[in-house]
Structures are given as C-alpha cells and as structure tokens.
C-alpha positions as CSV (number, residue, x, y, z in Angstrom):
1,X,-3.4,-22.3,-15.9
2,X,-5.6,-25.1,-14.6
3,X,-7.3,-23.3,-11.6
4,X,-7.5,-20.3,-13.9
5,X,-9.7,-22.8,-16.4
6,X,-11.5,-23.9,-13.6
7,X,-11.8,-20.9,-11.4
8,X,-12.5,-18.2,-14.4
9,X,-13.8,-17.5,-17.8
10,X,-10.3,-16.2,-19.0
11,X,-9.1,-18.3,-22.0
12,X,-6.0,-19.7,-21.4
13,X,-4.6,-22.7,-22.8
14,X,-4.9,-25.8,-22.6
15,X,-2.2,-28.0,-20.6
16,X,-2.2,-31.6,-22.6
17,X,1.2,-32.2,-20.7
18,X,4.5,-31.3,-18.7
19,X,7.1,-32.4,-17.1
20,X,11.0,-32.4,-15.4
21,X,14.1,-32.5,-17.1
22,X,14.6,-35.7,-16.2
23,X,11.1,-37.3,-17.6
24,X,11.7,-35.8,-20.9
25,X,12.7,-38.1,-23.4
26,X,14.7,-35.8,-25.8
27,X,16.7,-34.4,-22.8
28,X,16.2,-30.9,-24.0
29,X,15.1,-29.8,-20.3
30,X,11.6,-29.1,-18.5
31,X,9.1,-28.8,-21.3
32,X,5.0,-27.9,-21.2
33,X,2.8,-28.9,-24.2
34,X,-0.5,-27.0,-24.7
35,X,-3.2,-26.6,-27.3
36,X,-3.1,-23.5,-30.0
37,X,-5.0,-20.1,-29.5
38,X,-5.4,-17.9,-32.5
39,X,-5.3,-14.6,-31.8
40,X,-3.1,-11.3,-33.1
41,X,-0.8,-9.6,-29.6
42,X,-2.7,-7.3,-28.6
43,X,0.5,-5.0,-28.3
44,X,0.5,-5.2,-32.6
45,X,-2.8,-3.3,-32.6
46,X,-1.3,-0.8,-29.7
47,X,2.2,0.1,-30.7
48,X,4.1,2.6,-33.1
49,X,7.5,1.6,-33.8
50,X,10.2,4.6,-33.6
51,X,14.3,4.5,-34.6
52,X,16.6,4.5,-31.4
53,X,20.1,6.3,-31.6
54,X,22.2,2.6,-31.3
55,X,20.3,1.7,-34.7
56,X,17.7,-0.4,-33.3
57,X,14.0,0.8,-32.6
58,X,11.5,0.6,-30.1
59,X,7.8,0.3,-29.4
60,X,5.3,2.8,-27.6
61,X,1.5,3.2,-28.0
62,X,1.0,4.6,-30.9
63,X,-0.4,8.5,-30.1
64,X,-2.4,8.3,-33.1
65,X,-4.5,5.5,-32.0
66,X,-8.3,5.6,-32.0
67,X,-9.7,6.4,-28.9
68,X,-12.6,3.5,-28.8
69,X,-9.8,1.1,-29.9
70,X,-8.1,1.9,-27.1
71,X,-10.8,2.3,-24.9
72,X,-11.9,-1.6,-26.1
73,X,-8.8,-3.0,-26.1
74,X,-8.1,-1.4,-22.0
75,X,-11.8,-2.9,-21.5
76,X,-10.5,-6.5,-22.4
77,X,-7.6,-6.4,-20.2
78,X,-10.0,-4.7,-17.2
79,X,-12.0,-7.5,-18.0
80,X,-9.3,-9.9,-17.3
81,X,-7.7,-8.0,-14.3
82,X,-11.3,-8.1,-12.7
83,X,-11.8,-12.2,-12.8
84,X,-8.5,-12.3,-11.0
85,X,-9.4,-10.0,-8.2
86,X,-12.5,-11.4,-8.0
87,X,-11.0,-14.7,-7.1
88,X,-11.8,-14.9,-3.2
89,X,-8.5,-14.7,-0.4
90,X,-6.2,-12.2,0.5
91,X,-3.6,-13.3,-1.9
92,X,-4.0,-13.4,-5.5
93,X,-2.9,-14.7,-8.9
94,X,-0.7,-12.4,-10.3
95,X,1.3,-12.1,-13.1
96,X,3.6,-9.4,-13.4
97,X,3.9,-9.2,-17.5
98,X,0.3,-9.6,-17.9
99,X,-0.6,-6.9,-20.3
100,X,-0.8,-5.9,-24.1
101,X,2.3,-8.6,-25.2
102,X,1.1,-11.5,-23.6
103,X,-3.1,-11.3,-24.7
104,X,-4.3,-12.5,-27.8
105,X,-7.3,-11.1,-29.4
106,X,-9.5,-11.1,-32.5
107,X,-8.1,-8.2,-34.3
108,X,-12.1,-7.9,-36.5
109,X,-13.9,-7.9,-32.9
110,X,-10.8,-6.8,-30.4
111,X,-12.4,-9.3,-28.1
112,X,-9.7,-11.3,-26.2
113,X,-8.9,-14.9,-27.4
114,X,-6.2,-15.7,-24.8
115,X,-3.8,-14.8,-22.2
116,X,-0.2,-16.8,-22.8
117,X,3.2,-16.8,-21.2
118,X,1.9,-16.9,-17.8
119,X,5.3,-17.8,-16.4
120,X,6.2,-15.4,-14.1
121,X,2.6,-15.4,-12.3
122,X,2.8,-16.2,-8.4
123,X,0.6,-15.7,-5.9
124,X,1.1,-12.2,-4.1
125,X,-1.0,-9.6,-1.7
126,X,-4.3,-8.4,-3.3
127,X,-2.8,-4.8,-3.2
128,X,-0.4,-5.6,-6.0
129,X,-3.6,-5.6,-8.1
130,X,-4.1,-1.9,-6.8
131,X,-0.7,-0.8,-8.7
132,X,-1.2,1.5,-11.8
133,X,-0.2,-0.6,-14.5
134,X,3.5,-0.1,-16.3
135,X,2.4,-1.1,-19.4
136,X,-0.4,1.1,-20.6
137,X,2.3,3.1,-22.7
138,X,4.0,0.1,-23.9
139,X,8.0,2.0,-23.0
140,X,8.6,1.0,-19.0
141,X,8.0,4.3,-17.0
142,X,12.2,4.2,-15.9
143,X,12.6,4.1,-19.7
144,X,10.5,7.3,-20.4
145,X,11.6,9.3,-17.7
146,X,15.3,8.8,-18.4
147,X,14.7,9.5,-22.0
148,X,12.2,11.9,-22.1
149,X,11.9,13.6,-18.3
150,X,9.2,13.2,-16.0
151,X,7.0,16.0,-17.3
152,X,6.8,13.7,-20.4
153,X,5.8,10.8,-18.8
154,X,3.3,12.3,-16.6
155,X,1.6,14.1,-19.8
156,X,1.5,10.5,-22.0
157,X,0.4,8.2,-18.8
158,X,-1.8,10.3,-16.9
159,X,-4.6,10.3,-19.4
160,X,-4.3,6.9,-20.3
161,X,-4.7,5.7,-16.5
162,X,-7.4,7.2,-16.3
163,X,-8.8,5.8,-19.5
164,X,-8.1,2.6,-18.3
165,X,-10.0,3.6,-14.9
166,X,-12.6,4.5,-16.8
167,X,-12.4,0.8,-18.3
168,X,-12.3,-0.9,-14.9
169,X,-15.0,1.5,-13.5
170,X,-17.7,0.2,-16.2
171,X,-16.9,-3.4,-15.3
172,X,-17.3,-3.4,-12.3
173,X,-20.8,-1.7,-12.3
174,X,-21.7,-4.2,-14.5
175,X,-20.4,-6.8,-12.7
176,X,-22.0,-5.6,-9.5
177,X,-19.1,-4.7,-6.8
178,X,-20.7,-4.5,-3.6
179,X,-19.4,-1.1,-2.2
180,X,-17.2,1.5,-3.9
181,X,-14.1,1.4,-1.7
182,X,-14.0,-2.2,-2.3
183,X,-13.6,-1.8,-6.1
184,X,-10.1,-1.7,-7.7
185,X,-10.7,1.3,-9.3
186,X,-11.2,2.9,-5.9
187,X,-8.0,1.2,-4.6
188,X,-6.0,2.0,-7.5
189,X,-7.2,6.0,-7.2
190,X,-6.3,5.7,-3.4
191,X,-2.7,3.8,-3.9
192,X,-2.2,7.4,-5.9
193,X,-3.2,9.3,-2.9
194,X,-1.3,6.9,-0.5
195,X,1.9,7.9,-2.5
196,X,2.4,4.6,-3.9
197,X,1.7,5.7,-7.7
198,X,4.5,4.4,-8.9
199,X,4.1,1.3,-11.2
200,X,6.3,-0.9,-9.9
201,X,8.2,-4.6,-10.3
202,X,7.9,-7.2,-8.1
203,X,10.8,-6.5,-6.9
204,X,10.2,-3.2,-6.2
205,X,6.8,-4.0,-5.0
206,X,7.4,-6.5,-2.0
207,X,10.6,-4.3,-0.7
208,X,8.7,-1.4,-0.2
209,X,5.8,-3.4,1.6
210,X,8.1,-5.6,3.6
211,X,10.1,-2.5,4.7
212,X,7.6,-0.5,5.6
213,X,5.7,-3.4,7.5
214,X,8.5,-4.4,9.9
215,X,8.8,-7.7,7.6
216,X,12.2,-7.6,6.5
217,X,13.4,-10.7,8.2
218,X,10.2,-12.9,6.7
219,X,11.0,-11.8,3.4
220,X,15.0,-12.4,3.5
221,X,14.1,-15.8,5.0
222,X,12.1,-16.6,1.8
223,X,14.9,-15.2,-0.3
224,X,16.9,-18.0,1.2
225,X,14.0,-20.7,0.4
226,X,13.7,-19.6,-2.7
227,X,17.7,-19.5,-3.7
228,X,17.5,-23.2,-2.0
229,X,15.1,-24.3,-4.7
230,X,16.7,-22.7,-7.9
231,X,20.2,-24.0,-6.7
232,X,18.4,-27.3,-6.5
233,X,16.5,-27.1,-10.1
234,X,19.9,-25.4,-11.6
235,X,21.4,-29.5,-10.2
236,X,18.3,-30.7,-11.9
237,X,19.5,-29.8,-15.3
238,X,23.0,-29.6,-15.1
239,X,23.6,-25.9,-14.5
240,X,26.7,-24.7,-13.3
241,X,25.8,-21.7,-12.1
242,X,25.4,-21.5,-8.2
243,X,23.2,-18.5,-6.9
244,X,24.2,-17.8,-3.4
245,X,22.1,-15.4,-0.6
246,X,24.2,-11.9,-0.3
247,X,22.7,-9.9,2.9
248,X,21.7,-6.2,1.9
249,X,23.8,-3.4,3.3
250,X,22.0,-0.8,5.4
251,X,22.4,1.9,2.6
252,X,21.4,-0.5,0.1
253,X,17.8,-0.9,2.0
254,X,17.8,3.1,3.0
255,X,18.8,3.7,-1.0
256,X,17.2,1.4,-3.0
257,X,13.3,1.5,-1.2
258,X,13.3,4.3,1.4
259,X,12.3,7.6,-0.1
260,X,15.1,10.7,0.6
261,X,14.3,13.9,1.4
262,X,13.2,15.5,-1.8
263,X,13.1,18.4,-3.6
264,X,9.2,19.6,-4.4
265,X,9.3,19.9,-8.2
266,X,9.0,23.7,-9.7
267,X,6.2,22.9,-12.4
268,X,2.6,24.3,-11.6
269,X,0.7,21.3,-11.4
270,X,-1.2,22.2,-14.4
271,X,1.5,21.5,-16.7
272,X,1.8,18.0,-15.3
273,X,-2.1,17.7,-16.3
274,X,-2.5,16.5,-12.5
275,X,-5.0,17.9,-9.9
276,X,-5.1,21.1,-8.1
277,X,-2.4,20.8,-5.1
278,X,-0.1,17.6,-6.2
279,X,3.4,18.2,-6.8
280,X,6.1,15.5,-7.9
281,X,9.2,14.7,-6.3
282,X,12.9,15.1,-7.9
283,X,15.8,14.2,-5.5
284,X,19.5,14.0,-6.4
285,X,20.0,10.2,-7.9
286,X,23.5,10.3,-7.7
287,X,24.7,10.0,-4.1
288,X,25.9,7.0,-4.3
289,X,30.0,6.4,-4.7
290,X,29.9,4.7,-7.9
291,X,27.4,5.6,-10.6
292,X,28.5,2.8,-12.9
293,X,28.0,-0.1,-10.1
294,X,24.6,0.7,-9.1
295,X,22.6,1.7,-12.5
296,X,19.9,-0.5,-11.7
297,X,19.6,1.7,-7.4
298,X,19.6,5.0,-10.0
299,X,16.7,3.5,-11.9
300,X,14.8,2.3,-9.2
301,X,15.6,5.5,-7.3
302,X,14.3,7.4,-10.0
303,X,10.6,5.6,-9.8
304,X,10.4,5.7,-6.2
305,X,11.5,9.2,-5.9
306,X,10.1,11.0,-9.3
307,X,6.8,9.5,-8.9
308,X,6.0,9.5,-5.9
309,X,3.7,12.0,-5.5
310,X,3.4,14.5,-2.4
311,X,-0.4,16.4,-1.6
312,X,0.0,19.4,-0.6
C-alpha cells in the first residue's frame, strides 16, 4: 500500500502501523492499523440480491441497472486498473479480488474514494492484467455456467466486457498510450483471440502459463519456497497445521490445465451474441474416476474448456 501511495494516485489507506505475532502486545496475532476511508462498496450500488434453493441468497449485477451508472462505475475501476499497468517493469502489482467489493466510492458523485483489502495482491506477469475480468457480473463465471449454462453466461458477460472495454478504451486516449497494441484494451481483445478468454484465478492463471512455457519445474520449485514460508509463519503463531508439497500426477496436469479434444458447440454464433465465425467449446467434464474427489478439476475444467473459444 506504500509504493502504491507513492507510485500512484489510487487512494488507499493509510499504514500508521503493523507488525508480527510476536510484537503485538495483546497476542491476538499479526495485526495492521490504518486510517479510515469513507466510502459505500461499490458492489452495493452494482448488485441485485436473488433467493437460492438452500435458503440463502446471492448477489449478481443487477440487470436493471442504469447504463451511465454502470458505465461510471466500470470507468472508476479502468481508472484504477490503468495506474497499475502503467507502473513501469514486466511484472506488476496485482491483486486478484480487486473489483466492485473491495472499492469504495462516493455514492452522490460514484467517484472512487478507496481501494481496501489488498491482501491477496502479489507481484505477477503484466499479462495477468490482459485477463477479462471475473467480476464484471458479480456471480464467478464457474458459478453461472453450472447454474445457468454457458449460453447464459456468454449473453450476460459479453456485453458487459465490452462496456468495460469501452471504459478502458477512453482512458487510455486520454491518458495518451503510445501505440494501440500496447494498450490493455488491445491486449485484453487479443487474449480473446489467443484463446485465453477465460477469466481466470491465479491459480488457474500461472498453471496454464507455466505449462505451456516449459516452466513447470520453476514454478513447483516456488511451490516449495512458498510452503517453506507458511509452515514457518503457521510456527510463528502457534498453528498446528503443517502444509506439506504433494507432486501433481501426470493426469492431474493433462486434466486440470491442458485443454481436451472438444466438441465444437451446436449454437449459431449469433445466439451467443459473439462475432461472425467463433464457436465455444463443450467437452465431456466427467472422465475422471471419481466425480465426488475432484469437484474443484470439474470446475476448472469447465472454464478452460467452455470458454475457451475456437476461430473458425
């Protein structure tokens, strides 16, 4: 949050103080104290709330919603988005639950007031900035399409990606990219054409770069760093709980982020509301031997495979 203070015009807050487990004086564990932004969620002025069949309910964007409200509210976050690509190197900061829940704004102006809960931000390839985003219809794309199909999907999140192109687009005119090809926009409409439209996790994310870049053995090595330092931090507070490093199984890595021979989808592109010539992939999700054990390889499956587009 510092370099993004110095480094940006982004309001975040302010860090007054932080600390270890161990230099906290109420023993309650790591702790971070920062000053108070005011601000409404910018998901409040987004969402709908709809009844689930368990009892509960759930939030997606409202379909009723303004379109200049929307369109302002997508301009804040391009806005944001844009300072952080802008940020020179070929890594940058990114967060991977930067969206609507996680900026403030002013609901009388809907100009941003702050960005908050910035703790799963890391430093990753500038391409992951070129991923459509998952949040733009509040309910995660694996969500939709297993409740709803992916003709349902496509027809809410098309048009709202390209709204928020549209957002991106005017920013950086007015911010004065250099050449087209260099602007996110532009990588973001080629990712699409690349077949890498799917908006992805992190994990998701760096398994199908890595494996598709011969870097599988750098990334499992920094697996192991990284299980190192939480076994360490999990000492730090007293946790019993040991994480250990589990090698992947050759079907796991051909299942999980290697695309199977698909099926072309029946539907005339025109009722996907996609361009002339693209077609979306369906391939069977259940070929694994236990359905029950791997839920999360289904759901994964399902992104990599149903939205992955093919130009024909």
């Amino acid at each position: 949050m510092k370099f993004i203070r110095r480094n940006t015009s982004i309001p975040v807050p302010e860090v007054i103080a932080h600390g270890t487990a161990a230099e906290n004086p109420t023993g309650l564990g790591p702790f971070i104290i920062m000053t108070w932004i005011e601000g409404t969620r910018m998901k409040e002025l987004l969402e709908k709330r709809f009844p689930t069949m368990d009892g509960s309910d759930e939030a997606i964007l409202n379909p009723n919603i303004d379109d200049k409200i929307l369109r302002s509210l997508y301009d804040e976050v391009a806005k944001i988005i844009l300072e952080l690509c802008d940020l020179n190197g070929p890594f940058k900061l990114f967060c991977d639950d930067l969206g609507p829940g996680n900026i403030l704004v002013d609901p009388s102006t809907l100009k941003a007031t702050g960005v908050i809960d910035r703790e799963f931000c890391y430093a990753a390839p500038a391409q992951f900035l070129a991923s459509p985003p998952s949040w733009l219809l509040l309910k995660q794309p694996n969500h939709w399409v297993e409740d709803g199909g992916l003709q349902s999907f496509l027809q809410a999140y098309l048009p709202k990606l390209d709204l928020f192109l549209q957002a991106i687009e005017e920013n950086e005119t007015k911010r004065s990219f250099p050449r087209s090809n260099e602007r996110l926009s532009a990588r973001i409409r080629q990712s699409m054409e690349d077949k890498t439209i799917c908006p992805a996790s992190i994990t998701e994310r760096v398994a199908r770069t890595t494996n598709r870049n011969n870097l599988y053995h750098d990334r499992e090595a920094f697996v192991r760093t990284k299980i190192a330092d939480l076994q360490r931090y999990n000492d730090q507070i007293g946790k019993k709980l040991l994480p250990r490093y589990q090698e992947e199984e050759d079907d796991e890595k051909l299942d999980y982020w290697k695309v199977a021979a698909p099926e072309v989808s029946s539907e005339p592109p025109s009722l996907l509301g996609l361009p002339g010539g693209w077609r979306y992939q369906t391939t069977n999700l259940f070929q694994r031997p236990s359905i029950e054990e791997h839920i999360t390889a289904r759901t994964k499956q399902a992104l990599l495979d149903l939205l992955e587009p093919e130009h024909s």
